[in-house]
N, C-alpha and C positions, 0 to 999 in steps of 0.2 A: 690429440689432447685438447687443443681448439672447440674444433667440435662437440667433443664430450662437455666442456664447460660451457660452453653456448648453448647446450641442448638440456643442461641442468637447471642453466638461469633462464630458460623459457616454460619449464614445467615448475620453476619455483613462482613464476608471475601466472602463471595460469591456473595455479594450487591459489596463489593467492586471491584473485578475482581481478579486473581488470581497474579498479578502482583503489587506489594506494590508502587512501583514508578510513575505509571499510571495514569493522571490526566488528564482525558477522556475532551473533549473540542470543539464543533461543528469549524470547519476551514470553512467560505464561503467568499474565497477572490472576489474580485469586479475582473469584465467582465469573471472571471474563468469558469463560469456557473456550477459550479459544490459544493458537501457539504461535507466533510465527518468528524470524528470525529478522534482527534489529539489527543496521548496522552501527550502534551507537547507544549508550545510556542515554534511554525516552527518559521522559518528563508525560506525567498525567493531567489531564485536564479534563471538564466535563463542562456541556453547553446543550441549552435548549437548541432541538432541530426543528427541520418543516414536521406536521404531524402531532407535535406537542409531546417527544420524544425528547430523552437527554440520553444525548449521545458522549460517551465515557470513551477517552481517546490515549492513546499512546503516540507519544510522536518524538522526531529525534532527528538532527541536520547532521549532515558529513556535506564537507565542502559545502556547493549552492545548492543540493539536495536535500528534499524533507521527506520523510517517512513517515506516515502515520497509520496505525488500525485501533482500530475502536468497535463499538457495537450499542444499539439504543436496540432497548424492550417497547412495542408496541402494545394495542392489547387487540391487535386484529394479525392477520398472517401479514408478515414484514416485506413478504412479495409486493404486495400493494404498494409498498411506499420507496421504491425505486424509484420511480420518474418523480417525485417530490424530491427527494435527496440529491438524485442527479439537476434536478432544476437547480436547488439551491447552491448546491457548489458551482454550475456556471457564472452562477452572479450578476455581475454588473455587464450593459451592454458592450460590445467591443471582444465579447471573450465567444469563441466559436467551438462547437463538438464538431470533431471529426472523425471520430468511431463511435459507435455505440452498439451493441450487441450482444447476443446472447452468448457464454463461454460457459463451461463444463472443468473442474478441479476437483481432481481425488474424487469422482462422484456428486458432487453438490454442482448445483445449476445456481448462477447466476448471471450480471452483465459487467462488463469490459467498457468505461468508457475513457476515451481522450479529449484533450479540452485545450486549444489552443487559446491561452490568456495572457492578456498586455496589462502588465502593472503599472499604474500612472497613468495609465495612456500613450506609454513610451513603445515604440518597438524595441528597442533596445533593451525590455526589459521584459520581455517575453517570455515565458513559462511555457510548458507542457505537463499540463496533469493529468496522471494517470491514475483510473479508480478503477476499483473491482467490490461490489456490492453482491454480496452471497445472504440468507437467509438458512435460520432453521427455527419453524414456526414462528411465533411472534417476534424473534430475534434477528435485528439485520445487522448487520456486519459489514462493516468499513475498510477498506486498504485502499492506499494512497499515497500515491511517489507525484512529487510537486520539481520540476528542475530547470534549469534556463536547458534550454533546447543542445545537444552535444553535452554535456556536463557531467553524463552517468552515460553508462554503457547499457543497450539492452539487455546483456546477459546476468547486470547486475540486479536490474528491475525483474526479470524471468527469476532468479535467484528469491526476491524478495517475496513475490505474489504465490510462487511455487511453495517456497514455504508454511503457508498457510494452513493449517488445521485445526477445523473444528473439534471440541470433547465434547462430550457425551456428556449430560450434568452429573452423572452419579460415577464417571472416573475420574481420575484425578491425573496433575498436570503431565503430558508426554511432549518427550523430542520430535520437533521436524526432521 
């Protein structure tokens, strides 16, 4: 009997994701084209980028973790303006990439990158950003888990970035 109760309350935390605050949520905001799963009621915002692009953002904190996806319209192909985007989110000196490259989801090609950042200037306040930058023609496309380092589980960040799908502009909104 032991066992069986042990082996229940292990498939009930691993149903739930390894993250207790997490309250997993399809996001498909209207003309975004795009779906992915939130762990949390986003809040919108919208901000000139590098490029002269206004990038239209969804974001949303569980614990010391931030979620964001969003998407800015260029008027040239969005390819181009990854290593602008990536520049600007490293920011200020002090903050280091430690990945960067090319990754492949549900078919769409884009880049992966990590970004070791000290807020303050403190180590103690240390960040790991994590981006994934996709394109579909003039559209680039934003995801982005911000977290003190240990704080979220990778399986919940693979969870977040995996959910991600593009729509087509002439369908309308589907589940991840």
């Amino acid at each position: 009997m032991r066992v069986a109760v042990s082996m229940a309350m292990s498939l009930c935390l691993l149903l739930a994701g390894c993250y207790p605050d997490l309250d997993w949520r399809p996001l498909t905001p209207p003309d975004a084209r795009f779906t992915v799963l939130m762990p949390a009621k986003s809040q919108e915002d919208s901000r000139a980028i590098a490029g002269g692009a206004t990038m239209h953002m969804w974001s949303t904190k569980a614990g010391d973790t931030v979620f964001g996806a969003g998407y800015a319209d260029y008027p040239d192909d969005a390819r181009h303006h990854f290593g602008a985007v990536r520049d600007a989110l490293i920011g200020k000196s002090g903050n280091k990439v430690v990945d960067d490259r090319e990754i492949t989801l549900h078919d769409m090609t884009g880049r992966a990158v990590r970004i070791e950042a000290v807020a303050d200037g403190k180590a103690d306040n240390a960040r790991t950003v994590h981006i994934r930058l996709f394109s579909a023609g003039t559209r680039l496309y934003q995801l982005t888990v911000i977290s003190r380092q240990d704080s979220i589980g990778e399986e919940d960040i693979a969870l977040y970035f995996d959910s991600f799908k593009i729509q087509s502009a002439a369908s309308g909104p589907s589940r991840p």
